[in-house]
C-alpha positions in Angstrom: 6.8 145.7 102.0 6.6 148.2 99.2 4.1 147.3 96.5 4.4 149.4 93.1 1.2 149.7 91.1 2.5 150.2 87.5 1.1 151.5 84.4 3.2 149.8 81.8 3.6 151.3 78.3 4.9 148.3 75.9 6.3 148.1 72.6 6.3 144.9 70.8 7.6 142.2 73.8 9.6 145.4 75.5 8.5 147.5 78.4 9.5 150.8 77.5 7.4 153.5 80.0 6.6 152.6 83.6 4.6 154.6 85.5 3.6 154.8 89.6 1.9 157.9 90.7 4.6 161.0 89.8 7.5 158.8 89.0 8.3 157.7 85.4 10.5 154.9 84.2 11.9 155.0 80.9 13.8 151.9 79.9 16.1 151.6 76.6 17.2 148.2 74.9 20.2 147.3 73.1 19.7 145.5 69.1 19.9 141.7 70.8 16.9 143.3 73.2 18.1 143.1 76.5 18.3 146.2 79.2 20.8 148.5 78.9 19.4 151.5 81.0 16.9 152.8 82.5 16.3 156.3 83.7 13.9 157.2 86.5 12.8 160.4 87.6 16.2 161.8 86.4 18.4 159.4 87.5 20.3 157.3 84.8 21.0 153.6 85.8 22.6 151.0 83.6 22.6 147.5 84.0 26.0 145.8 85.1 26.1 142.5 83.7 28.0 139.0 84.5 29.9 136.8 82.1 26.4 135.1 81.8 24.6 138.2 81.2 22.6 137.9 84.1 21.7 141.4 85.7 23.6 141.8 88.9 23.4 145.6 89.9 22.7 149.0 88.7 24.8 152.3 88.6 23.7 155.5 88.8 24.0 158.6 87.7 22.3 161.6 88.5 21.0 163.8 85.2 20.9 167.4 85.4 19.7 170.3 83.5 22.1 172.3 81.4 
């Protein structure tokens, strides 16, 4: 069992900064509020969505430094 112990940064009703020892979770909205992306410790993931907008996975992308 992995337990997170997270030190959330919040903006209105919105969770926009996570953080858990050294990592960092930024998470970005669209205008009707819901998730569109998230990037943690580098890694870009965006929300894939059903027809009922429910949250079904993530994809990743790995950012790098130009």
């Amino acid at each position: 069992m992995c337990i997170l112990h997270l030190l959330p940064h919040e903006e209105g009703n919105q969770l926009v900064t996570a953080k858990n020892g050294s990592d960092t979770i930024h998470y970005t909205y669209d205008k009707d509020g819901d998730l569109v992306y998230m990037v943690l410790n580098g890694a870009l993931c965006y929300y894939e969505r059903n027809a009922q907008n429910d949250i079904i996975g993530l994809v990743g992308v790995l950012l790098t430094a130009t």
